[in-house]
Each structure stands twice: as structure tokens, then as C-alpha cells.
N, C-alpha and C positions, 0 to 999 in steps of 0.2 A: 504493500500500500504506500503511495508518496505520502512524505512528512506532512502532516499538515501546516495551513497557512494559516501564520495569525490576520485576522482581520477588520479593518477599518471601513466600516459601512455609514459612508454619506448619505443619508434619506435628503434629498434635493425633489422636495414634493413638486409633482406635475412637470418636471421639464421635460419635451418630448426633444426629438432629433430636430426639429425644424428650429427649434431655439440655437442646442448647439452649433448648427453647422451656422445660421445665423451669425455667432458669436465668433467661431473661428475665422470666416472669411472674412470680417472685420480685423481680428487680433489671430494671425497666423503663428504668433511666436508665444502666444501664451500658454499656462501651464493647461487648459483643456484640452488644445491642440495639442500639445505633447501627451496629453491622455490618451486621446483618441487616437495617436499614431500610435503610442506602445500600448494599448490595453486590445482586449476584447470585447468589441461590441455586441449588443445584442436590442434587440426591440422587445420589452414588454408588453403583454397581453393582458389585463386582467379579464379573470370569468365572474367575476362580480355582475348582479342582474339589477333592473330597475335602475332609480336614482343614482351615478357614480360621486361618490364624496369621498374627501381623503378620511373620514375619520369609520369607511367601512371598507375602503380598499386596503388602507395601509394593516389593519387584521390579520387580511386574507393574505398579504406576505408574510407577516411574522406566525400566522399558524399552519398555514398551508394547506388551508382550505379555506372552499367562496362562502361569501354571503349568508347562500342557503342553509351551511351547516353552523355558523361559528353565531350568526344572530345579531351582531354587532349596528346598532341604525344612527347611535348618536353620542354625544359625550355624556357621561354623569350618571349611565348606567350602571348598575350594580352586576360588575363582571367573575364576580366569585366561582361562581357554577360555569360560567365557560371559560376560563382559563384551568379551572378542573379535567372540564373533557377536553379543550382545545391549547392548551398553553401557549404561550408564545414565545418564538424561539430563548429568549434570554434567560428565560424561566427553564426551558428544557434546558440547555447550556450549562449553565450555573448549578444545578440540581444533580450534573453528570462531572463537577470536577475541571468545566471548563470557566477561566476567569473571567468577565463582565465587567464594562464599562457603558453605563448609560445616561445618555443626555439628551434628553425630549422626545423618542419616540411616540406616535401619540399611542394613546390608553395603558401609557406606565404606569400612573397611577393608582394605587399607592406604593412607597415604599417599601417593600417586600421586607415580611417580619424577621425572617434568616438571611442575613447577609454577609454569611460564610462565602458563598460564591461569588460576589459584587466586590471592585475597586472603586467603584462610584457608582452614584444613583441618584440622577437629577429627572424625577416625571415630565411631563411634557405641559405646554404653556395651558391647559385646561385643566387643571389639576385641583382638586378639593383644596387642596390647602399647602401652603411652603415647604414641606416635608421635605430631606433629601439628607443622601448621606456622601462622605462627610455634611454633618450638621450645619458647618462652618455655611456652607453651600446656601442654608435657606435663605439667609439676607438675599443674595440675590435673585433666589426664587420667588422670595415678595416681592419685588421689583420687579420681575419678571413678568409675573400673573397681574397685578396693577396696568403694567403698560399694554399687555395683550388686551385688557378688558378695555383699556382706552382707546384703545387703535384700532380696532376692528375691522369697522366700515369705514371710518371717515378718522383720520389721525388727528389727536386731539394735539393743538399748539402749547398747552401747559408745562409747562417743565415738570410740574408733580413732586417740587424739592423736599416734601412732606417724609412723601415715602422712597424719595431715591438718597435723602442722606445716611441713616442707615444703613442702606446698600453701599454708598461710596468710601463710607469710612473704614468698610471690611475690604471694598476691589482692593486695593493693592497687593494684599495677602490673598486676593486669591486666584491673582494671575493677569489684571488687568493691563496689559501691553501702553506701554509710552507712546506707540505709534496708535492705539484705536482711538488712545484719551485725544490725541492732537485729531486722529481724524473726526470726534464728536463735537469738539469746539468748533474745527471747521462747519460740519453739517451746521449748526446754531448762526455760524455766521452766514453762509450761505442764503437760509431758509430766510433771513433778515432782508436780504435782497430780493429773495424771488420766493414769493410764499407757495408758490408751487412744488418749492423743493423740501418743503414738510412733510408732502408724501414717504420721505426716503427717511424716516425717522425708524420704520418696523424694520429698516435692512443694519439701522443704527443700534436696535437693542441684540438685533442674530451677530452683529460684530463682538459684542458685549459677552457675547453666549459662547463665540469658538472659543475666545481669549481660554474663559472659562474651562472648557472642554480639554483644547490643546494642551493648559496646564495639567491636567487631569491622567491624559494620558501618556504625556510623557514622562509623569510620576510613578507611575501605575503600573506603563504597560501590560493591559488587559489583553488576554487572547482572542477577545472579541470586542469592539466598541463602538457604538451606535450614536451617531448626531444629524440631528434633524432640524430642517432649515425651510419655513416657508418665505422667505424673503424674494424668492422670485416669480411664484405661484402667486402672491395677493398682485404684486405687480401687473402679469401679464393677465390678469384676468381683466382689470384696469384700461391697460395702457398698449393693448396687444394693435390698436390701429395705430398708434405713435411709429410701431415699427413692420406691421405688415398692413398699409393702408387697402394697398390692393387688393386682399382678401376680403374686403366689403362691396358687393353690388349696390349697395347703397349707403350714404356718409349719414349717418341719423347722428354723429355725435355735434357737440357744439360747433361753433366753424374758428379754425383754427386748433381745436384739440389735438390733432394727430403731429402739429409740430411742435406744438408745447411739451408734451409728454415723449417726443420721439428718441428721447436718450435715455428712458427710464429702463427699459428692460435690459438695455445694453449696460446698464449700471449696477444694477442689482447681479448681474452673469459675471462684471467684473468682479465684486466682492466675492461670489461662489471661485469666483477662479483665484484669488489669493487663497479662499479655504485649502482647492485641490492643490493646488501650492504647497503649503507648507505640509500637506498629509503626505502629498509623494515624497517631499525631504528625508520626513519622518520615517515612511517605508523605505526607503532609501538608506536610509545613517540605520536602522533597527536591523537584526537579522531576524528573515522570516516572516512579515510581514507583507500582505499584501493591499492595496485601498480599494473596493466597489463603492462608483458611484449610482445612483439607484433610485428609479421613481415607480410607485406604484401605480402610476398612469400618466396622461396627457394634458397637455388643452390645446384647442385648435381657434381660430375665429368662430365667433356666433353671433349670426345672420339675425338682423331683424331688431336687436338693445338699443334702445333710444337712450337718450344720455337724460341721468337722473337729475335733477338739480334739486330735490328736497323728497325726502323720506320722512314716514311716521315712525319715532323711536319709541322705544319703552327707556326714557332717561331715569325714573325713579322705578324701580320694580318694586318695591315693598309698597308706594303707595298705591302701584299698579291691583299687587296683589288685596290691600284693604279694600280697595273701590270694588272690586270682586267679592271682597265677603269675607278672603280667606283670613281668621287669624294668624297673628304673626307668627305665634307658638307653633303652626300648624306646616311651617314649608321651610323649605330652603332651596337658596340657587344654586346654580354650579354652572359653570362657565361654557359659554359657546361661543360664537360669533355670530355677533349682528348683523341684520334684523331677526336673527335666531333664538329664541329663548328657551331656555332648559329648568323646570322646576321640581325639587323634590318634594311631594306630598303627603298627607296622613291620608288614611284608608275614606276616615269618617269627613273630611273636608273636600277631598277630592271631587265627589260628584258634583256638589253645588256647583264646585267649579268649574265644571267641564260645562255643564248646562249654561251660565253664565259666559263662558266663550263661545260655547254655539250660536247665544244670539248675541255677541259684540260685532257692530259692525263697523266699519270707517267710511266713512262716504254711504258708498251704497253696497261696501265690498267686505264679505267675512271675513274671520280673521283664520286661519289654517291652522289646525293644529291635530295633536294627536295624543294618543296614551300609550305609554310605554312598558307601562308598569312600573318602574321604577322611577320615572319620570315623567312630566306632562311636556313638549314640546309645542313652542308654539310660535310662530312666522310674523311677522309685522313687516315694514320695508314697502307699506302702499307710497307708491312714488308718484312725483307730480302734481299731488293734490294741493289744493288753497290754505292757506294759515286756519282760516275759518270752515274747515271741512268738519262735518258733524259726525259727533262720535256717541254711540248708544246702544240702545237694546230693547226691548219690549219695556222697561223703566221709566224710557225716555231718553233723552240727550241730554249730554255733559260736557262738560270746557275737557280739552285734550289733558290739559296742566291738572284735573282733579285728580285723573288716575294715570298718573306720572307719565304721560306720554307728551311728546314735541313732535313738530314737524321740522324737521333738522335738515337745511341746509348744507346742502354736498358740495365742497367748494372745488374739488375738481370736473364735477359733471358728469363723475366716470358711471357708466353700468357694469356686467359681467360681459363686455364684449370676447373675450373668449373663454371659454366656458370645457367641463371637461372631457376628454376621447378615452377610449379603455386602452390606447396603447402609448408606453411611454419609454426610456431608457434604459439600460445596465452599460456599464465599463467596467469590467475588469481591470487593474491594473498591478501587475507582478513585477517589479525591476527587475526582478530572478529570469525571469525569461526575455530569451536576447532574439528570436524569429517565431516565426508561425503563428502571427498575430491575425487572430478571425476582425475582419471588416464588414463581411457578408449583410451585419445585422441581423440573422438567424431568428425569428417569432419564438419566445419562449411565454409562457406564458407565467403569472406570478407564484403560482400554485408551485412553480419547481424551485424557486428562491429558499424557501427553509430547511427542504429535505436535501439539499445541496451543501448549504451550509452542514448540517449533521452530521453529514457523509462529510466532509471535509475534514472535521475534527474528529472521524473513525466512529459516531456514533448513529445509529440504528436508528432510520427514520420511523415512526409510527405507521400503524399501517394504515390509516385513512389517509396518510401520505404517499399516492401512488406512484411521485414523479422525482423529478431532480435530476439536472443537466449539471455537467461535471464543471469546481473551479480549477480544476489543475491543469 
């Protein structure tokens, strides 16, 4: 059996080949381009059904099975019983002897109670609560989950120095680079000149995050270690006419948006490509080591998103929830992205509530929602409407501000112009190997991702895991 390979798994949510190659013929000398020449390509597949969303794809890599089997639909669900029957990979790993390093994959959450097998363990940015080990870690984790709730949909201009001083008086112990602090100052001055460039503040907090990371593992050196970054995924979903305007039969965005925004994807692909950067180094200078970069799917253009200029927010949820009915005692939130809402309920409060959403309307439009069991999910993001659009229910009508909603102002205009495809990237990349570098792009589908890994480190895939394409 060849040795196995340690591994450094870049989760780089949604970027398909049409970004990459995008990024390379622009920057032919950068470190993606040197990926793509020495690594192993391949095209992902996901077999995920219905809706495609990263927080039910990305699952289906780490268990190795779809949708259908594992159940996964949203953040804040109670995943006890399927990480039972479906684990996911870091949990099988760690469990087997093999060492773990994790930093945001999503539904890490929570901190695993034995962490014999862990060098680190940072959940992912929807996380219940700061938890992480090293401990030292959660400053930044409250930091972290603060900014993700602010930045969602529309990046809030706040500095937020409340809850980042705490975080900043730990950075320096925990890895915070001289070169990100000088690039954050920049961002601030920037954003000063051109408020457009606020947008780039979510690629500001994932720079915050590698620092983090990178210190981590080169302390550590885990034989597995997992970092996850959507800093390019909120972009193009955004700002994807900025740089592929052609791909629209028709321009529905504001007039002029596609040159304003037209540096943004190519910006956020630069920061991923310092990440790939200094990780080849790292496999480089380590022996043994190899880095997959890796998306459990795509985004392509989409036909038809008129550009938003003002959303209906749930900015207060708690008063949200009183104007509903529910006592306080009775719920709690847990983190999604907006206009997405996630709530935990009591058995005995829940119906009023559901009944109560069925008949809220906005305008003239329901409100979407569903029951999870575990959680109540529920949709807002009615766009375009008037300040004075009426909000109610068989009760009557109420001012939006009673039960904590605005109509909130989108100041870049952006919709989901592109939106997402089931097929997306892998790269391989081994410095160990000096030819026979696959270009082909090969369809694998994401289902072989975990049982690959397994077999890599000589352990036994499960047998609901049918598949797996070799890394060696």
C-alpha cells in the first residue's frame, strides 16, 4: 500500500473551473496557476436533489452520502443521530488514530467532547456558540460569529469595536500576521474613498481566519486539516456580471453595476490564491504532505435577478418573535444567513407559531417557511417593496418596526445573479510527484471525496460508502 499522504483540505465553497481559468489567464504566474499545472484536476459532481445549498452539499462530502440519506436541510439542527449513523469524515479520522485539525467546516459544531484525536477545533461561522479548542481560540470565535451575523446580506459599515477589542487584544498570541493587520487598515482606508469597497470587508474577516489557521497548523501539524472559506462564493453570487457581463441576455442590474463591481471576484480569487500560496510552501518545506483544493459545487450566471435595492429584514428577532406571541422563555436563534431565519422552539409554543406565520403577510406576499423539527425556518428578503408596505395577518396591520422588521436598503443593488450548478472543482496537489499530472478534469462525483480520503490513510470505508477515486 503507498504511504499515506498527510492532508490539507481547502473547502473554497462554490468555485467552479470557469472562475479558475478566469483567474489564471488574468495572473498566469500565480500560485493557482502553479496548482493547476502540478496538481490533479478533476470536476465535481454533487448527487444532492432539490434545493442545492452549501450547508446540505458540503455533508454529503464529508459523509459520503447524498441528501437523501444523511437529512441535512439547514443550520441549527440537532445532528446527534446523524453523525451516529452518518459521521463525518473528521469524526471517522480522529476516532481511528488519525490526527485532526479543524477550522470552519460547516456543521462542526459543536466541539467534540473527546478530543484525544483533535490539534485544533474551530466550528464553522454558524455555530451555537464560541466554543473551540485550544480555548484561547474563542475570542476570536466571538468575533467571528458577530461579524458573520452582520454581514450576511448587506455588510454592515460598523467597526463593532465593542466586541472586536477583546478579540484584538488576544490576535497577537494567536497568530495575527503584520502583513493582514497592515492589509485591514488598508481595507478601512480604502472603503473611506469608495464605499463600494465595504463589500470586501467578509474577505477581511477569512484573512483574519487563515492567519488563525496557518498558525495552527504549523504548530500542530495534523495529518488531516480542514479550512473553509466563503469569501468568494458571497462575492460571485453578487458581482458575477462585474466579470462575466456576457453571460446575461438581458442587463436587469442597475446601469453601471457591472463596472463598478468588475474587480470584485478577481479580488477575493487573489486573497484564495495567497491562501494556496503559502499551503503549497507548507506542503513543500513538511514531509509528506499533500494540499486538495475542493468545492462541493458550483455557481454559474442566473438568468432573469433584477437588482435589489431594498429588502424586508427581521433586524430585531426577539421582538419579531413577541409580536408573534412566542414567549421569550420559549425559543432561541441560531445563526443563518439573511433573509434566512432559523429558530429553536418549545413543543407547547410552536404551533401558535407556525399558525401565526401562515397568515403573516408583506404586501400581498407570505412569508415561506417550514418545520424542521428541530427548528422553525423561515424566509423574508421581499424585495422592492415601499417603506410603507403593509404588514399583517387576519389581526390586522402593523408598522414593520413593531415586530422588529425594516425595509433595509441594499447599497450595492446586488441580487443572486449567479446562483448554484451541482458541478464544481478538486486539485490535487503533491510536490512528491514530479509527471503524470491528470488535466482531463475526469467527472467524479462528491460521494467519492470521503471514502478516498479513508483509503488514503489505510482505513476501511463504511459500506454505505460505495465509491472512492484514488489520491495517490
Amino acid at each position: 500500500m503507498p504511504e499515506a499522504q498527510k492532508l490539507i483540505l481547502f473547502e473554497l465553497n462554490e468555485v467552479p473551473f470557469r472562475v479558475f481559468d478566469y483567474f489564471i489567464e488574468r495572473h498566469p504566474n500565480s500560485n493557482i496557476a502553479k496548482l493547476f499545472d502540478r496538481g490533479n484536476s478533476f470536476e465535481t459532481t454533487t448527487e444532492d436533489t432539490g434545493h442545492l445549498s452549501p450547508w446540505i452539499t458540503w455533508p454529503s462530502v464529508h459523509r459520503g452520502v447524498a441528501n437523501s440519506s444523511h437529512g441535512i436541510t439547514d443550520f441549527g439542527q440537532n445532528l446527534t443521530e446523524i453523525d451516529s449513523e452518518f459521521p463525518p469524515i473528521w469524526q471517522l479520522l480522529a476516532n481511528q488514530g488519525v490526527s485532526v485539525g479543524m477550522f470552519g467546516s460547516l456543521h462542526s459544531y459543536p466541539v467534540p467532547q473527546h478530543l484525544d484525536g483533535y490539534k485544533f477545533f474551530v466550528p464553522d461561522t454558524f455555530a451555537a456558540g464560541p466554543e473551540c479548542f485550544p480555548e484561547k481560540l474563542s475570542e476570536f470565535q466571538k468575533f467571528n460569529l458577530a461579524m458573520a451575523e452582520a454581514n450576511s446580506r448587506q455588510v454592515s459599515s460598523a467597526l463593532m469595536l465593542g466586541k472586536a477589542l477583546p478579540f484584538l487584544a488576544a490576535a497577537p498570541g494567536l497568530g495575527l500576521r503584520a502583513r493582514t493587520a497592515v492589509s485591514l487598515a488598508r481595507q478601512l482606508v480604502r472603503e473611506r474613498a469608495n464605499r463600494d469597497l465595504v463589500c470586501r470587508r467578509r474577505t477581511s474577516q477569512v484573512e483574519i481566519a487563515f492567519d488563525f489557521y496557518l498558525r495552527q497548523l504549523k504548530r500542530t501539524k495534523p495529518d488531516i486539516s480542514f479550512f473553509f472559506s466563503n469569501h468568494v462564493a458571497s462575492t460571485m453570487h453578487r458581482f458575477w456580471p462585474g466579470a462575466f457581463p456576457e453571460d446575461y441576455a438581458a442587463q436587469n442590474w442597475i446601469p453601471g453595476y457591472d463596472q463598478r463591481f468588475s474587480g470584485e471576484i478577481e479580488y477575493t480569487m487573489g486573497v484564495a490564491d495567497r491562501f494556496v500560496g503559502e499551503l503549497m510552501r507548507f506542503a513543500e518545506n513538511e514531509q509528506g504532505y499533500s494540499v486538495i483544493l475542493l468545492g462541493s459545487m458550483g455557481q454559474h450566471a442566473s438568468e432573469g435577478r433584477k437588482a435589489v435595492n431594498a429588502q424586508v429584514m427581521c433586524v430585531d428577532l426577539q421582538r419579531f418573535m413577541a409580536g408573534l406571541g412566542v414567549p421569550a422563555d420559549s425559543w432561541s436563534k441560531r445563526l443563518s444567513m439573511a433573509p434566512q431565519y432559523v429558530v429553536a422552539i418549545d413543543a407547547v409554543a410552536k404551533p401558535a407559531f407556525l399558525d401565526r406565520l401562515a397568515k403573516l403577510h408583506i404586501g400581498n406576499e407570505p412569508v415561506d417557511f417550514s418545520d424542521r423539527g428541530d427548528v422553525v425556518v423561515f424566509e423574508l428578503g421581499h424585495a422592492n417593496l415601499p417603506d410603507d408596505v403593509p404588514i399583517g395577518d387576519d389581526g390586522g396591520l402593523v408598522a414593520a418596526s413593531d415586530i422588529g422588521l425594516r425595509n433595509v436598503q441594499i447599497n450595492d443593488g446586488s441580487a443572486a445573479f449567479a446562483y448554484h450548478i451541482p458541478q464544481g472543482a478538486l486539485v490535487h496537489y503533491n510536490p512528491r510527484q514530479r509527471s503524470g499530472f491528470s488535466k482531463s478534469r475526469a467527472s467524479i462525483s462528491t460521494l467519492d471525496i470521503a471514502p478516498a480520503i479513508l483509503r488514503n490513510f489505510g482505513k476501511q470505508p463504511h459500506a454505505y460508502m460505495e465509491r472512492g477515486f484514488s489520491l495517490s
